[in-house]
PDB file of N, CA, C and O in Angstrom:
ATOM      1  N   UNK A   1      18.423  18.169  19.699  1.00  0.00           N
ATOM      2  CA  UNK A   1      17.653  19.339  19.348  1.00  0.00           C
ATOM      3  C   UNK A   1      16.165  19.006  19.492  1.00  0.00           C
ATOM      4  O   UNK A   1      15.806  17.897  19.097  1.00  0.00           O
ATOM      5  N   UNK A   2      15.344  19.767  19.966  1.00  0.00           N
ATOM      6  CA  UNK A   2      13.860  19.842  20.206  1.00  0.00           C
ATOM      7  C   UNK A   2      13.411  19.973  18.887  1.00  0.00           C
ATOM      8  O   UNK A   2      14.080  20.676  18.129  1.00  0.00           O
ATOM      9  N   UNK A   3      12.306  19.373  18.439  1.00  0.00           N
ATOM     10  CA  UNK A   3      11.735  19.777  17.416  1.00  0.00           C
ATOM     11  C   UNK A   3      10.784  20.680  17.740  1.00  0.00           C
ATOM     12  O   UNK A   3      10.623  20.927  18.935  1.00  0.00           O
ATOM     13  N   UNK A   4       9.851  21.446  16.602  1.00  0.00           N
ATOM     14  CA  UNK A   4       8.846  22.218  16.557  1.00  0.00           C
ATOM     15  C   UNK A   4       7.777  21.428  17.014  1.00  0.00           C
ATOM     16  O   UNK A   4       8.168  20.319  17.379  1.00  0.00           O
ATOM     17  N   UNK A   5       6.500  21.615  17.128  1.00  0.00           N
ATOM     18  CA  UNK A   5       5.228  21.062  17.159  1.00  0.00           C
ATOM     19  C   UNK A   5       4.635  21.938  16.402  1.00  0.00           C
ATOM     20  O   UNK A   5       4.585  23.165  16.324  1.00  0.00           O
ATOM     21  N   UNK A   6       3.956  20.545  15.566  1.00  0.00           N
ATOM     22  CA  UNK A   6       3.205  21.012  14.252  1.00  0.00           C
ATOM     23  C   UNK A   6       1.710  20.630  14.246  1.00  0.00           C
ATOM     24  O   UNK A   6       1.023  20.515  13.230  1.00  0.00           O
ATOM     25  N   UNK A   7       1.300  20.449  15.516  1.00  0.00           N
ATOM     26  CA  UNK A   7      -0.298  19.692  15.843  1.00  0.00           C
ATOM     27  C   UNK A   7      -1.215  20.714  15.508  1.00  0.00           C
ATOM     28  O   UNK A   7      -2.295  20.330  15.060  1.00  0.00           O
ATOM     29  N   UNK A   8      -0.963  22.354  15.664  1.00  0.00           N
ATOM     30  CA  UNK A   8      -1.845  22.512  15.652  1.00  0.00           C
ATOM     31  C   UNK A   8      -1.874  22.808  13.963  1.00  0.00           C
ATOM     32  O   UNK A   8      -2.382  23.849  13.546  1.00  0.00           O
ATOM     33  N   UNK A   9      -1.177  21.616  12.866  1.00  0.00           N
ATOM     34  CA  UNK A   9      -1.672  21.896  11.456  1.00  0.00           C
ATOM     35  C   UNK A   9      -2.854  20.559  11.428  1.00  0.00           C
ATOM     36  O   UNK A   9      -3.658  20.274  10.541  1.00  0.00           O
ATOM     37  N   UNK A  10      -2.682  20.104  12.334  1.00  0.00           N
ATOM     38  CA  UNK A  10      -3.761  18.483  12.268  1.00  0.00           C
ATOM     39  C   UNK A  10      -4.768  19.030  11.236  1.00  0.00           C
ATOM     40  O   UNK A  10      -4.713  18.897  10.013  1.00  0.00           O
ATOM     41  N   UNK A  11      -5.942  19.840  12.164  1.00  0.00           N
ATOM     42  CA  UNK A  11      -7.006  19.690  11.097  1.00  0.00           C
ATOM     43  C   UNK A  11      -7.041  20.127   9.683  1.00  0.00           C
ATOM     44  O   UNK A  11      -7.741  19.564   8.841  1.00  0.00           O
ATOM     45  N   UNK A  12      -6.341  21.054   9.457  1.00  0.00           N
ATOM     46  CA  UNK A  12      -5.599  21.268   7.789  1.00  0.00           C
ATOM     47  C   UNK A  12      -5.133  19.651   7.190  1.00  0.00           C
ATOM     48  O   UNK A  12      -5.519  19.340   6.063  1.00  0.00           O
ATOM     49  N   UNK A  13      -4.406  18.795   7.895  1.00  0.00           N
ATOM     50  CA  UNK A  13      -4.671  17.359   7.241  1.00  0.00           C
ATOM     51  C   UNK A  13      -5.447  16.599   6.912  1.00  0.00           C
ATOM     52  O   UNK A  13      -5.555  15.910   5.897  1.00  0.00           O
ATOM     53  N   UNK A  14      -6.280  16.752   8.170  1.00  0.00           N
ATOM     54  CA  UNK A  14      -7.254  15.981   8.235  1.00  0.00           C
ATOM     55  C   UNK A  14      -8.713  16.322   7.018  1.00  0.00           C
ATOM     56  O   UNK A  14      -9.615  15.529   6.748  1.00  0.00           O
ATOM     57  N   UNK A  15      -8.547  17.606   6.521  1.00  0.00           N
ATOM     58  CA  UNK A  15      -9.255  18.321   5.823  1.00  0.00           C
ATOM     59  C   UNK A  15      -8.651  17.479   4.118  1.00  0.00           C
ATOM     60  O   UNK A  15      -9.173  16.767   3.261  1.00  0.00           O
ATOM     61  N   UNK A  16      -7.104  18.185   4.389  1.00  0.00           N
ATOM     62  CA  UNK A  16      -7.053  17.602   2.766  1.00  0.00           C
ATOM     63  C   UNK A  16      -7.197  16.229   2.944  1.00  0.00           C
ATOM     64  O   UNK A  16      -7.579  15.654   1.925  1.00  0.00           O
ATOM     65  N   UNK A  17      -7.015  15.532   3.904  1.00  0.00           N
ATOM     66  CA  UNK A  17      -6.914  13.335   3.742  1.00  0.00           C
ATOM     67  C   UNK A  17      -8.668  13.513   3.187  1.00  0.00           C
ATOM     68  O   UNK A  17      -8.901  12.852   2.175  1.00  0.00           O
ATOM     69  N   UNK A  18      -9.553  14.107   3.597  1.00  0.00           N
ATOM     70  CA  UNK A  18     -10.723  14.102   3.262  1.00  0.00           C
ATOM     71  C   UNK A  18     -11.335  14.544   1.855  1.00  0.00           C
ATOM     72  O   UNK A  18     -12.295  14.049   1.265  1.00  0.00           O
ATOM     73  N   UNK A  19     -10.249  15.961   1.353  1.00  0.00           N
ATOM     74  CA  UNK A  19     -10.342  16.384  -0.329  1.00  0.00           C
ATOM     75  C   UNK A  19     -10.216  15.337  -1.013  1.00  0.00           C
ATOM     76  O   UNK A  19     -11.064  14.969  -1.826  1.00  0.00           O
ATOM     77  N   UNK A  20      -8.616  14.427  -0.649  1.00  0.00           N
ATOM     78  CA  UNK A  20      -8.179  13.358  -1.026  1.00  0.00           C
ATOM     79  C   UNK A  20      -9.187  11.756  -1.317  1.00  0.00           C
ATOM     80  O   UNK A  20      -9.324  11.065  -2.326  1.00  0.00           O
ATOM     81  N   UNK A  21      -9.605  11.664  -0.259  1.00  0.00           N
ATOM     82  CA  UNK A  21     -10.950  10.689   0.128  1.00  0.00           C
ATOM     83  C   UNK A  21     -11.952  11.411  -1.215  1.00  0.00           C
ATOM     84  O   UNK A  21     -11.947  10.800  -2.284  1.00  0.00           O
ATOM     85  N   UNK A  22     -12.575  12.379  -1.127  1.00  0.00           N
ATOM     86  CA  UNK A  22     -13.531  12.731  -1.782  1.00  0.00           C
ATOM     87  C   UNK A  22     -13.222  12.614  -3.614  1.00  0.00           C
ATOM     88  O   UNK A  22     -14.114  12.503  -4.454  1.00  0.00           O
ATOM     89  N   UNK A  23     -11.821  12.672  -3.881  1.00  0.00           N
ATOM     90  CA  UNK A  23     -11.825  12.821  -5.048  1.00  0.00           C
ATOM     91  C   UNK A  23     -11.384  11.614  -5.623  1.00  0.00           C
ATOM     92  O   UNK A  23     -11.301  11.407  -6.833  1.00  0.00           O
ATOM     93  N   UNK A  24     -11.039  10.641  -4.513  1.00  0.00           N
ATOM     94  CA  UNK A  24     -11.433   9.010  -5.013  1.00  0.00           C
ATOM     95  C   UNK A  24     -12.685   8.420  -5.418  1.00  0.00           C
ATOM     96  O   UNK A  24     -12.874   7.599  -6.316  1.00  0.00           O
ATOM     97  N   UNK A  25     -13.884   9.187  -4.279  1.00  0.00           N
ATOM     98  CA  UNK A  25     -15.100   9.345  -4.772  1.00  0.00           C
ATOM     99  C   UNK A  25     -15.753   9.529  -5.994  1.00  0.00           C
ATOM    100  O   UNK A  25     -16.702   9.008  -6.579  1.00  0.00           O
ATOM    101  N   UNK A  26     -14.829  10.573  -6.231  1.00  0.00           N
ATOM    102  CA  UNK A  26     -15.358  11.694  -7.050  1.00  0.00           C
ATOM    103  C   UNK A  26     -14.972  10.272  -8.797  1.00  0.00           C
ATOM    104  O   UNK A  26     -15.710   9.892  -9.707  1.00  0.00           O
ATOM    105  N   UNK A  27     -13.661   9.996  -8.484  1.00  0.00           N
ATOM    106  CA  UNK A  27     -13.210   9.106  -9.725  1.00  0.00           C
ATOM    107  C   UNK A  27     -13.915   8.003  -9.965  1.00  0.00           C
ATOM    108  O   UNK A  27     -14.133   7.523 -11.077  1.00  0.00           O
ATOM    109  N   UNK A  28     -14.406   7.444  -8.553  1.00  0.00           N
ATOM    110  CA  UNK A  28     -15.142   6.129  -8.706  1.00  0.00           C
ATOM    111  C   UNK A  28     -16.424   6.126  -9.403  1.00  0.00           C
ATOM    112  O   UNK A  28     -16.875   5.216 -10.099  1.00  0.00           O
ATOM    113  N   UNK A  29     -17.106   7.570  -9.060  1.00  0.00           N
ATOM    114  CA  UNK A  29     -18.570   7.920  -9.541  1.00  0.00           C
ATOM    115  C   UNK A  29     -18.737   8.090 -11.051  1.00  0.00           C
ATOM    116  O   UNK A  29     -19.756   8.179 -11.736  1.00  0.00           O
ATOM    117  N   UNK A  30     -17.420   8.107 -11.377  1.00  0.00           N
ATOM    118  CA  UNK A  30     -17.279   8.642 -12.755  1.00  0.00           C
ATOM    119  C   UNK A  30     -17.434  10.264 -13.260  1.00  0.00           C
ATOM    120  O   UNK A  30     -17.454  10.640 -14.433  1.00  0.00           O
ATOM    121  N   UNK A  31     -17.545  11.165 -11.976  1.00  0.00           N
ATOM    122  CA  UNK A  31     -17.864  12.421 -12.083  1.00  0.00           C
ATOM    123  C   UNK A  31     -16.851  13.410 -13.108  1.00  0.00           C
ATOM    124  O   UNK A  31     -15.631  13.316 -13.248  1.00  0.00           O
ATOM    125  N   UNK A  32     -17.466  14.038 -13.534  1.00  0.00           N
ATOM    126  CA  UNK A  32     -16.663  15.427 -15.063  1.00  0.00           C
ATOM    127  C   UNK A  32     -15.500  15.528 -14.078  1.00  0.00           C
ATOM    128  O   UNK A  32     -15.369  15.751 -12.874  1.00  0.00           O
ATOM    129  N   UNK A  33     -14.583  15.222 -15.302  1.00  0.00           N
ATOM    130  CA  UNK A  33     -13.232  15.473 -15.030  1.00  0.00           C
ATOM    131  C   UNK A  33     -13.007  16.673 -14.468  1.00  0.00           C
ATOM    132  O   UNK A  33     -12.546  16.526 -13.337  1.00  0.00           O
ATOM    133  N   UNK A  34     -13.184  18.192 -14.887  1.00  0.00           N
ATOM    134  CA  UNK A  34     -13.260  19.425 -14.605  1.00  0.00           C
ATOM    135  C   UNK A  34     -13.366  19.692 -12.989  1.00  0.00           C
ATOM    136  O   UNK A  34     -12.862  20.481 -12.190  1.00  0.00           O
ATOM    137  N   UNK A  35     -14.278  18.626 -12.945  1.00  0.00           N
ATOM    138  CA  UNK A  35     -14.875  18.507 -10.869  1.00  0.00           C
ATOM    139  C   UNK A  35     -14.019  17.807 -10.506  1.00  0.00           C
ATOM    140  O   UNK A  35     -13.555  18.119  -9.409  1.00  0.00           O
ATOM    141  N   UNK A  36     -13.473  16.710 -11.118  1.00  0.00           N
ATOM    142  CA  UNK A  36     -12.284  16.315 -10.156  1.00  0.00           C
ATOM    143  C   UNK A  36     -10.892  17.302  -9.959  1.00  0.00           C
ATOM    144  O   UNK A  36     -10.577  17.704  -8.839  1.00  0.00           O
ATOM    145  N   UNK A  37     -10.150  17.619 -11.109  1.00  0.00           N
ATOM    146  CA  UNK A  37      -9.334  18.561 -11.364  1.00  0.00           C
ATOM    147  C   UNK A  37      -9.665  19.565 -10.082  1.00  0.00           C
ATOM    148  O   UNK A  37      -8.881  19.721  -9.146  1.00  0.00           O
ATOM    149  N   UNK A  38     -10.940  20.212 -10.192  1.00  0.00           N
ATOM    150  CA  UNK A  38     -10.657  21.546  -9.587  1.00  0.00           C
ATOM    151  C   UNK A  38     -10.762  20.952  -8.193  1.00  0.00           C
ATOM    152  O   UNK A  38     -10.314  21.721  -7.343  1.00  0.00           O
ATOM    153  N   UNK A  39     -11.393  19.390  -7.543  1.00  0.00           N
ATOM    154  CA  UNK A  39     -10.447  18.962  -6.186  1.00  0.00           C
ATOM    155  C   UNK A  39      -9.286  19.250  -6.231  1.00  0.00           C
ATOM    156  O   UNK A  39      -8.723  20.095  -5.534  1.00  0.00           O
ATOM    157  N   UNK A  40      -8.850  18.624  -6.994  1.00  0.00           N
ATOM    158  CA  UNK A  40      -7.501  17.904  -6.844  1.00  0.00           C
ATOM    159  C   UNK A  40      -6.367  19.370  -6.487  1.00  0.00           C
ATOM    160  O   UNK A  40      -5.644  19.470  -5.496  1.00  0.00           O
ATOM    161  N   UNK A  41      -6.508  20.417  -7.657  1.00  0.00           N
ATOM    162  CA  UNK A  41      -6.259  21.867  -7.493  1.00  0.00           C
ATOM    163  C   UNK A  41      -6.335  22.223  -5.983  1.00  0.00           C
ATOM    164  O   UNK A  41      -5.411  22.682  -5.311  1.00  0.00           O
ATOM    165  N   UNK A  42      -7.639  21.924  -5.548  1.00  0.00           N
ATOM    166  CA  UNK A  42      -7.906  22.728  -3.962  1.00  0.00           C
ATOM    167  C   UNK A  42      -7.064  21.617  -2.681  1.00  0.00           C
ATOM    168  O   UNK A  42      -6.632  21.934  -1.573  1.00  0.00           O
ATOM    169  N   UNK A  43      -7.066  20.128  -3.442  1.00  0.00           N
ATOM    170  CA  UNK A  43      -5.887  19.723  -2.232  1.00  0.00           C
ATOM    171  C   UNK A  43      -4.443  20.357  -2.374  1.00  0.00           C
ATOM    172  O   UNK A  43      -3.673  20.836  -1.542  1.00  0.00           O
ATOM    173  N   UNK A  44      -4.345  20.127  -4.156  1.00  0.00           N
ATOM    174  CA  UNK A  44      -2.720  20.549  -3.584  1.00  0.00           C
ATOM    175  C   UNK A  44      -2.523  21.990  -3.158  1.00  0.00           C
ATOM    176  O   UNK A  44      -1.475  22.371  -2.637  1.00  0.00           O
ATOM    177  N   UNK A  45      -3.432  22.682  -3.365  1.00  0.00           N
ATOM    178  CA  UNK A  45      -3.427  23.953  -2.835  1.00  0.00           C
ATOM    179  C   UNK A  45      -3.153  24.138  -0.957  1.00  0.00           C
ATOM    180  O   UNK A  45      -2.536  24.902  -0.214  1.00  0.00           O
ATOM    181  N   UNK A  46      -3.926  23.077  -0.845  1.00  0.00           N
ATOM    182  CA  UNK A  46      -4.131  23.337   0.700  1.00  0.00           C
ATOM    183  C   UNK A  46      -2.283  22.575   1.354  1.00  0.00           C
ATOM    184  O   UNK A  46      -1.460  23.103   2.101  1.00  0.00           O
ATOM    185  N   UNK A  47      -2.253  21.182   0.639  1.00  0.00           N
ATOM    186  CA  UNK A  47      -0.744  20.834   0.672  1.00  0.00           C
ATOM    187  C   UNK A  47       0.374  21.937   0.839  1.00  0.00           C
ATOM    188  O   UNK A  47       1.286  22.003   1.662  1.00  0.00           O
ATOM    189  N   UNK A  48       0.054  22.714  -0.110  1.00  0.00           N
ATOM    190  CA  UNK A  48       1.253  23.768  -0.016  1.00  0.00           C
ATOM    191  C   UNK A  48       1.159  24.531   0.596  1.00  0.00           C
ATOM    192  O   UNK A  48       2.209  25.174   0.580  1.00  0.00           O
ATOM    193  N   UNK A  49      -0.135  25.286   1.770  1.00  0.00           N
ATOM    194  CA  UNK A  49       0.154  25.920   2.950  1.00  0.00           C
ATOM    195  C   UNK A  49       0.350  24.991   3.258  1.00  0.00           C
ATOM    196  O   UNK A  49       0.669  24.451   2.198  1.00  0.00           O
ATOM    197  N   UNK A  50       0.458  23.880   4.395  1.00  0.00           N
ATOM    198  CA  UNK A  50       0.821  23.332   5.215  1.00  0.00           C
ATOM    199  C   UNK A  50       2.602  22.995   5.233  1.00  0.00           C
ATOM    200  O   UNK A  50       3.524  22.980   6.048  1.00  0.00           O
ATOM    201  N   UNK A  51       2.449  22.835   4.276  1.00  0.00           N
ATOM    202  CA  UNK A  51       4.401  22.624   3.548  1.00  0.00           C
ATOM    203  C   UNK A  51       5.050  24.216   3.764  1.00  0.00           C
ATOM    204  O   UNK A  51       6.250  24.249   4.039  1.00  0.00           O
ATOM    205  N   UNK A  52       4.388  25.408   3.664  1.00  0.00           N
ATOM    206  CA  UNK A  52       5.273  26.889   3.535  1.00  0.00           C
ATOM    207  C   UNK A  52       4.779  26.679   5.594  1.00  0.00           C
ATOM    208  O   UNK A  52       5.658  27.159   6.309  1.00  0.00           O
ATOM    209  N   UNK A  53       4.132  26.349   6.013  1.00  0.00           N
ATOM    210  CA  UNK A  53       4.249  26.695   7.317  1.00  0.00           C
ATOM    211  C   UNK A  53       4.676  26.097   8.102  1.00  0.00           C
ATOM    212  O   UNK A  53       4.859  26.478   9.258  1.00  0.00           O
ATOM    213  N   UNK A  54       4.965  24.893   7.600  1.00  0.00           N
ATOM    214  CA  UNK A  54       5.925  24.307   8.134  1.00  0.00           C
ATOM    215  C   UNK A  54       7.690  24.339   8.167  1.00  0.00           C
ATOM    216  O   UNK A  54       8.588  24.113   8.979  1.00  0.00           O
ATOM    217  N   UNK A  55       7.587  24.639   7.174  1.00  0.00           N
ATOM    218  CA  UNK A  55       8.941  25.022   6.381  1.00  0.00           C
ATOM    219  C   UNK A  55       9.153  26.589   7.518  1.00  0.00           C
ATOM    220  O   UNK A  55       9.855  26.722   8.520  1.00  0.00           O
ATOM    221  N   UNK A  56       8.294  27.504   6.879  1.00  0.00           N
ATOM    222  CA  UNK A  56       8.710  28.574   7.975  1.00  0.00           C
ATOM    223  C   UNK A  56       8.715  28.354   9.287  1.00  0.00           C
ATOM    224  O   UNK A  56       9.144  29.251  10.013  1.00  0.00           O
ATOM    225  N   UNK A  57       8.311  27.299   9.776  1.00  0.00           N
ATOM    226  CA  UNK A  57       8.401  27.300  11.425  1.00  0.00           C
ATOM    227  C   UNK A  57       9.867  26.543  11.460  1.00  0.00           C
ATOM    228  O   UNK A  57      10.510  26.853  12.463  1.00  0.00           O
ATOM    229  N   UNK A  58      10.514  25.642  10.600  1.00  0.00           N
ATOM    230  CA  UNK A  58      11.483  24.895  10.362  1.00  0.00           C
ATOM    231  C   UNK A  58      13.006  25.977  10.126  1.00  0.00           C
ATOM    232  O   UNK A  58      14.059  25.869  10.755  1.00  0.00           O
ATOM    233  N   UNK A  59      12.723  26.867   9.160  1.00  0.00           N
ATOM    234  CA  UNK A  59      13.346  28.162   9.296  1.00  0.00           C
ATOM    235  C   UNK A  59      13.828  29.440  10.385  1.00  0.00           C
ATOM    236  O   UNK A  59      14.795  30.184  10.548  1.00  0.00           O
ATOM    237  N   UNK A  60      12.296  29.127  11.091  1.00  0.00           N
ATOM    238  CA  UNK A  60      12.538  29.850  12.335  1.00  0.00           C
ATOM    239  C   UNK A  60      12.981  29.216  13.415  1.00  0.00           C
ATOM    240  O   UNK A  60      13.867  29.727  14.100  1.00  0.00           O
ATOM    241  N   UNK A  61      12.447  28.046  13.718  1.00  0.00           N
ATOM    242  CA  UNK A  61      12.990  27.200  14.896  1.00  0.00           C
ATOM    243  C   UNK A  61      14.852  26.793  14.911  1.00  0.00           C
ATOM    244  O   UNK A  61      15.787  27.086  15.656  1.00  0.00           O
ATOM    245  N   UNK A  62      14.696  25.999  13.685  1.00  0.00           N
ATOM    246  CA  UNK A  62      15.585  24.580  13.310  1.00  0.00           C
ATOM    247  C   UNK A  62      16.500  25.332  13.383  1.00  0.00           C
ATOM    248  O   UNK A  62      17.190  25.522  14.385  1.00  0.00           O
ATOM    249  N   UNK A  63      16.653  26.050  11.912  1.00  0.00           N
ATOM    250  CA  UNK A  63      17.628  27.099  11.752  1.00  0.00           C
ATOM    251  C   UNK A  63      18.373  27.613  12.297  1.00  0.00           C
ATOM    252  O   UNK A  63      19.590  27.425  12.307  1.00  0.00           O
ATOM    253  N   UNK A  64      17.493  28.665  13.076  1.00  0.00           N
ATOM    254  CA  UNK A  64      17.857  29.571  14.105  1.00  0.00           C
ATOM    255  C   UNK A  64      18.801  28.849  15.219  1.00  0.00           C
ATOM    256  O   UNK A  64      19.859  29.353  15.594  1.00  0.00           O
ATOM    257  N   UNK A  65      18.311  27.644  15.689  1.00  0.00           N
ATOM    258  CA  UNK A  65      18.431  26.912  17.053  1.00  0.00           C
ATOM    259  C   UNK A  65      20.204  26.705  16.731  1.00  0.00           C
ATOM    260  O   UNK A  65      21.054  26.762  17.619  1.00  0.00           O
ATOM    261  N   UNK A  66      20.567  26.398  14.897  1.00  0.00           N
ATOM    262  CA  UNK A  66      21.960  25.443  14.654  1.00  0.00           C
ATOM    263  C   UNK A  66      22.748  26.523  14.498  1.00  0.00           C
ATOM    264  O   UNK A  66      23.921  26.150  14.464  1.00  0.00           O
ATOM    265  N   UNK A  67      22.644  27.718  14.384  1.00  0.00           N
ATOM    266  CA  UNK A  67      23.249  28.978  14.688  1.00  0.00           C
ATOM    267  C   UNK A  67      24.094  28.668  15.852  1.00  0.00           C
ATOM    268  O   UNK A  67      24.981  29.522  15.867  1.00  0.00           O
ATOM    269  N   UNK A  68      24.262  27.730  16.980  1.00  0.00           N
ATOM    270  CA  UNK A  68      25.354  28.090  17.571  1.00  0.00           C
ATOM    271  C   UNK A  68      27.185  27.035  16.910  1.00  0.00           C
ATOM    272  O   UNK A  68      28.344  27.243  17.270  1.00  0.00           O
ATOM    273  N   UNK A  69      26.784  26.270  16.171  1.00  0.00           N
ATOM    274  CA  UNK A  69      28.081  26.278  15.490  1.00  0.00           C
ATOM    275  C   UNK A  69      28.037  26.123  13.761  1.00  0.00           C
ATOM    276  O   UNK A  69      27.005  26.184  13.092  1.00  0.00           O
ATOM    277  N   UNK A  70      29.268  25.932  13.286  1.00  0.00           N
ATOM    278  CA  UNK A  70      29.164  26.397  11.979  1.00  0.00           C
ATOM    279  C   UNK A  70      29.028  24.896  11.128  1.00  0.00           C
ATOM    280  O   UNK A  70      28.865  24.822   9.910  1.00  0.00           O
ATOM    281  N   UNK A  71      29.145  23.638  12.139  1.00  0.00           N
ATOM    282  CA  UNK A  71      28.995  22.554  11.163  1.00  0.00           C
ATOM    283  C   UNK A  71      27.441  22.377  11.837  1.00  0.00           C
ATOM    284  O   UNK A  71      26.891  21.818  10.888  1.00  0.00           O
ATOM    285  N   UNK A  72      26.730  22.463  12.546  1.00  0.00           N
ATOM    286  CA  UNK A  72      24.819  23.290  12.361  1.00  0.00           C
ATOM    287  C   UNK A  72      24.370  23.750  11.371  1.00  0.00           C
ATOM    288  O   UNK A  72      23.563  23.162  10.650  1.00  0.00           O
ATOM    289  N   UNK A  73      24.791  24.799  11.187  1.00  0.00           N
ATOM    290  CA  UNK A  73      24.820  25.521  10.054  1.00  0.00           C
ATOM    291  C   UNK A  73      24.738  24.865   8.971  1.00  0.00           C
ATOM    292  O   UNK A  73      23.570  24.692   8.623  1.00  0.00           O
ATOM    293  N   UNK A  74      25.489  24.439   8.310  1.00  0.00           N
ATOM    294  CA  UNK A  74      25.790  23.840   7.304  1.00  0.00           C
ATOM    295  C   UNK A  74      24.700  22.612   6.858  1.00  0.00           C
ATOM    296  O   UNK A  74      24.084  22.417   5.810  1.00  0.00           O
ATOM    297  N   UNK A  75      24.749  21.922   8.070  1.00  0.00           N
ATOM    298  CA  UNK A  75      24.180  21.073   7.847  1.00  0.00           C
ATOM    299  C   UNK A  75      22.470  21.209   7.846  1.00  0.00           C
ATOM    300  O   UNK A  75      21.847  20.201   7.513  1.00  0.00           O
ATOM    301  N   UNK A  76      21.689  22.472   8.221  1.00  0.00           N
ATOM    302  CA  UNK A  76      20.699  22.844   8.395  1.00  0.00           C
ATOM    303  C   UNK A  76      20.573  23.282   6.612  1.00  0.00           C
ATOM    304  O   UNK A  76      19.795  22.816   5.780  1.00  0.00           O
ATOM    305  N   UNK A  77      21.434  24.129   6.471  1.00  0.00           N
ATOM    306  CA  UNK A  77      21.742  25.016   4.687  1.00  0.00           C
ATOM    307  C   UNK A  77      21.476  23.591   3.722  1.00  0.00           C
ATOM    308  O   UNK A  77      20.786  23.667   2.706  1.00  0.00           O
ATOM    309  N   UNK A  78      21.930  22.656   4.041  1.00  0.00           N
ATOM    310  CA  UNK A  78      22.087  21.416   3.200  1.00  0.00           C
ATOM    311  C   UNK A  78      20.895  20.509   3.244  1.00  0.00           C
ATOM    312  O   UNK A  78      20.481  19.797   2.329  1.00  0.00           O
ATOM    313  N   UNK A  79      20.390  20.651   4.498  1.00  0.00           N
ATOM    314  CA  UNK A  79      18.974  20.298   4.229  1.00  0.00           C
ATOM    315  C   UNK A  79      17.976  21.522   3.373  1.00  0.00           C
ATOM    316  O   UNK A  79      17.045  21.151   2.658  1.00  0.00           O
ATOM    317  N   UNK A  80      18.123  22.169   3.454  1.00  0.00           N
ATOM    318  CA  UNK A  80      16.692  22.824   2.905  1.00  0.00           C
ATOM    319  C   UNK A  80      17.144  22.938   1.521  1.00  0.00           C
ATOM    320  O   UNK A  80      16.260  23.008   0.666  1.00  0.00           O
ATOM    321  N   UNK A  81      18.346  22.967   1.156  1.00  0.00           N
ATOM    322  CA  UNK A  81      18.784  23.045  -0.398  1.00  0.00           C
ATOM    323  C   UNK A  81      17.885  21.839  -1.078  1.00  0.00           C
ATOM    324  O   UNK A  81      17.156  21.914  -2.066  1.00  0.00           O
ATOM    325  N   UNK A  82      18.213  20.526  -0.105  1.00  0.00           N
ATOM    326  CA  UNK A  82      17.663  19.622  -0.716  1.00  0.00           C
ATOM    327  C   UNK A  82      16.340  18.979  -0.783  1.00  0.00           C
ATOM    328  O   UNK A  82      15.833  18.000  -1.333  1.00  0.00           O
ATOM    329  N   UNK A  83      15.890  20.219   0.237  1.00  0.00           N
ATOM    330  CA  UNK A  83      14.003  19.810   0.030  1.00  0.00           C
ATOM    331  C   UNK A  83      13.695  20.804  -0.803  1.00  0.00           C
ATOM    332  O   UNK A  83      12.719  20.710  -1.548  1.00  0.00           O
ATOM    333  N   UNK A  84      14.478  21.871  -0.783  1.00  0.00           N
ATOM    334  CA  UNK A  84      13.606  22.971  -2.187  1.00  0.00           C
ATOM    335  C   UNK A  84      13.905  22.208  -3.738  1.00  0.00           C
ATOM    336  O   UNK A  84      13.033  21.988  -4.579  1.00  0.00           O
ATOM    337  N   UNK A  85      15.120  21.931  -3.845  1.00  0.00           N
ATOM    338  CA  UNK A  85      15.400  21.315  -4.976  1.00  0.00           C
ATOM    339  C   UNK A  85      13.742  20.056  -5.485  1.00  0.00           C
ATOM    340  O   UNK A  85      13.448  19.626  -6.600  1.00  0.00           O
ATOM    341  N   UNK A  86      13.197  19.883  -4.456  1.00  0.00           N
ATOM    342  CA  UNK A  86      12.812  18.652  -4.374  1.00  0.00           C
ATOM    343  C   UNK A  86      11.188  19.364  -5.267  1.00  0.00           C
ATOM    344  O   UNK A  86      10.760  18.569  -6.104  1.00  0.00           O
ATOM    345  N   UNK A  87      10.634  20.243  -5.182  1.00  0.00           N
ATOM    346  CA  UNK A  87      10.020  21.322  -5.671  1.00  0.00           C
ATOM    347  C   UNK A  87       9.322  21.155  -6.836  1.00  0.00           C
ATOM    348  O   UNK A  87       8.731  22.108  -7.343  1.00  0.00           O
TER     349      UNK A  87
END
């Protein structure tokens, strides 16, 4: 099976590895907790688009693609059970 391509989420990574970077900064400087928090808030924020759009392209692609038999199927259903669980 082909996978998706997910490159064009790069700079959305490259953005939070940098929130991430900054709020090591941010800890080292000793800066108000409040300012780190509301990083930390805006990475995982940004984490979780990248995770729903991926997931939906994973839904639309993956999914779709194992639709031609029923142990596909299954085994596609059994993955995502166990990354939502993961939540």
């Amino acid at each position: 099976m082909k996978h998706p391509c997910h490159k064009q989420l790069i700079p959305n990574i490259n953005r939070i590895a940098g929130q991430i970077n900054g709020v090591g900064k941010m800890v080292d400087e000793g800066k108000y907790c409040i300012d780190i928090l509301n990083q930390l808030k805006a990475a995982k924020s940004a984490i979780a688009t990248v995770e729903a759009k991926i997931l939906e392209k994973h839904i639309e692609e993956c999914v779709r693609d194992s639709m031609q038999s029923q142990d596909q199927i299954d085994t596609k259903i059994a993955e995502l059970v166990k990354i939502l669980k993961r939540a």
